[in-house]
PQR file of N, CA, C, O and H, with PARSE charges and radii, in Angstrom:
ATOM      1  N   UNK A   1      98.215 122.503 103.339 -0.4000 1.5000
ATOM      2  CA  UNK A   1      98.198 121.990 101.954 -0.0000 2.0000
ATOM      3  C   UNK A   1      98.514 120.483 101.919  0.5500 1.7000
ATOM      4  O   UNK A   1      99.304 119.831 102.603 -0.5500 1.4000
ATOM      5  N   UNK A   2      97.481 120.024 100.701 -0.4000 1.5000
ATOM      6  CA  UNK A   2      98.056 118.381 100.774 -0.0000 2.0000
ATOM      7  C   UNK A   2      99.765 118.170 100.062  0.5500 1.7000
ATOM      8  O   UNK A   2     100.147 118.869  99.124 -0.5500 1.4000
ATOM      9  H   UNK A   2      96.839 120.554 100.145  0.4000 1.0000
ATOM     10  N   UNK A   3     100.665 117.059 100.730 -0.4000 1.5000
ATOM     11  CA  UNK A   3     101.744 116.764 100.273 -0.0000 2.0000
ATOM     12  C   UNK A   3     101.073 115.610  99.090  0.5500 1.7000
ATOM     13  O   UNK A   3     100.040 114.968  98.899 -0.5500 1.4000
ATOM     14  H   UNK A   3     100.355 116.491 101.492  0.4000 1.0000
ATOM     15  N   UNK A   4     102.459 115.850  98.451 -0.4000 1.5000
ATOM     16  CA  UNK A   4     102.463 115.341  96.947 -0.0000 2.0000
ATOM     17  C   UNK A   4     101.939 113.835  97.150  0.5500 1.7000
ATOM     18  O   UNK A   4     101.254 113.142  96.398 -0.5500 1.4000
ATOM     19  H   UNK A   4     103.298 116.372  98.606  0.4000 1.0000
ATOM     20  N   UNK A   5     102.570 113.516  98.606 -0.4000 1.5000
ATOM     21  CA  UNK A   5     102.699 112.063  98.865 -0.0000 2.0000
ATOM     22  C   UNK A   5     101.006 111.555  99.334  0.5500 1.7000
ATOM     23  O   UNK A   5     100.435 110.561  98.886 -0.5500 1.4000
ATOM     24  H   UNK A   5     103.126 114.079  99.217  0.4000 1.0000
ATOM     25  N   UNK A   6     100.554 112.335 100.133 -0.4000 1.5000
ATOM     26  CA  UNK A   6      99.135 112.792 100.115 -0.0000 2.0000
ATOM     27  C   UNK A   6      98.321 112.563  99.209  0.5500 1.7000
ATOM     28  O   UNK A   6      97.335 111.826  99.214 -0.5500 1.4000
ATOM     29  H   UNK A   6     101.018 113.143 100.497  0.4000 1.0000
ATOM     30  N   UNK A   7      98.749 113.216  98.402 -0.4000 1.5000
ATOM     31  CA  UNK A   7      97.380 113.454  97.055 -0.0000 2.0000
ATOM     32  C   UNK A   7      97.758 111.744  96.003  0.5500 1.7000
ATOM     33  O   UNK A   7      96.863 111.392  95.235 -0.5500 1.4000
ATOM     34  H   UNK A   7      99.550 113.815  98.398  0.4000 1.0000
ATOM     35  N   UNK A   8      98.988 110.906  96.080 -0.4000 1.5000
ATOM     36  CA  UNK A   8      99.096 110.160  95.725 -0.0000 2.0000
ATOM     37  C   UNK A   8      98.860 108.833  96.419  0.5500 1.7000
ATOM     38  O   UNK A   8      99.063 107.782  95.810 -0.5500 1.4000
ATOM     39  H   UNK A   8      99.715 111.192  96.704  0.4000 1.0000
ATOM     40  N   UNK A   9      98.457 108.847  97.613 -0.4000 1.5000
ATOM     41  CA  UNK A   9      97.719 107.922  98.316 -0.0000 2.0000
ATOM     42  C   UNK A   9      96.166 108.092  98.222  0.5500 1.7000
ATOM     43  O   UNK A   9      95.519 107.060  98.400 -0.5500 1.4000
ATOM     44  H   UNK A   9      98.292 109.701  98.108  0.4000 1.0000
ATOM     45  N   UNK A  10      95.334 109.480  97.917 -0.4000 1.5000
ATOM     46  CA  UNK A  10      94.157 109.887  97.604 -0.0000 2.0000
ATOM     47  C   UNK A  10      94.124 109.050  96.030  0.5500 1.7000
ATOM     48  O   UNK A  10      93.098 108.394  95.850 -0.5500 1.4000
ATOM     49  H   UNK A  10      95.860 110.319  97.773  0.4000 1.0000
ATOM     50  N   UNK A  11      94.992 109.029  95.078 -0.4000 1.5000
ATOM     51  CA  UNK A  11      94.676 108.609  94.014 -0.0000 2.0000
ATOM     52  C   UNK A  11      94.973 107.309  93.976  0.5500 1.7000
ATOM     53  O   UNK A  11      94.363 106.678  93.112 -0.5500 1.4000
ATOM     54  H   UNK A  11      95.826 109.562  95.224  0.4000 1.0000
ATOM     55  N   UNK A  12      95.675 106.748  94.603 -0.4000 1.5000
ATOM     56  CA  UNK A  12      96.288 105.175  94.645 -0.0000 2.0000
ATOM     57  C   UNK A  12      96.245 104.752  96.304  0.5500 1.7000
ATOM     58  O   UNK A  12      97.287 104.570  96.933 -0.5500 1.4000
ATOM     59  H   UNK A  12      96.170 107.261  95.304  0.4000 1.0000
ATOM     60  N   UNK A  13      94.924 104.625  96.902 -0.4000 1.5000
ATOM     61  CA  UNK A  13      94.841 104.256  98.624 -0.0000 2.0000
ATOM     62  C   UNK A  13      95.911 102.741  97.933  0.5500 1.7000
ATOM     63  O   UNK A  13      97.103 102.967  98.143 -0.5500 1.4000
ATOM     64  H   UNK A  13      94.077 104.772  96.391  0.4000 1.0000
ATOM     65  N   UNK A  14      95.789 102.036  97.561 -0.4000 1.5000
ATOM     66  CA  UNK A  14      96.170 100.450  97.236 -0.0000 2.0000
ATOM     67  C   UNK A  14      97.998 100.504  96.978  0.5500 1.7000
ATOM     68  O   UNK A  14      98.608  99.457  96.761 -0.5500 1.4000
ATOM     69  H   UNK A  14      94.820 101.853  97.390  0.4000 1.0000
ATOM     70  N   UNK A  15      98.822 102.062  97.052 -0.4000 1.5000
ATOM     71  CA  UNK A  15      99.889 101.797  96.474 -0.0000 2.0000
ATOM     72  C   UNK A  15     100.391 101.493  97.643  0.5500 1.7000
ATOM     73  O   UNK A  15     101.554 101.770  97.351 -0.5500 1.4000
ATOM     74  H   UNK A  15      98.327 102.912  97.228  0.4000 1.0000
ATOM     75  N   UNK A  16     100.448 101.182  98.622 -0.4000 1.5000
ATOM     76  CA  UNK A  16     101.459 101.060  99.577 -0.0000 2.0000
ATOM     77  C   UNK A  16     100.886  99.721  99.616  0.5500 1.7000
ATOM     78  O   UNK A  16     101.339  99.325 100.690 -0.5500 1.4000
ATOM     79  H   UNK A  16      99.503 100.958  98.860  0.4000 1.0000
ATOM     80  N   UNK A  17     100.180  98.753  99.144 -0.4000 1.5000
ATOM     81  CA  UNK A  17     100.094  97.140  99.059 -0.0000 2.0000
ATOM     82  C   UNK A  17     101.034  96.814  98.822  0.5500 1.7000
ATOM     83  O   UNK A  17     101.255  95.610  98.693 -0.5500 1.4000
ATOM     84  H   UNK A  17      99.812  99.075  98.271  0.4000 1.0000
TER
END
C-alpha cells in the first residue's frame, strides 16, 4: 500500500523543493 507520505509526493513531486 502507498504511505500517506507517498501519495503526497504523487500529489506535490515539487514539495520537498
Amino acid at each position: 500500500m502507498l504511505r500517506p507520505d507517498s501519495i503526497r509526493r504523487t500529489l506535490h513531486p515539487n514539495i520537498n523543493s
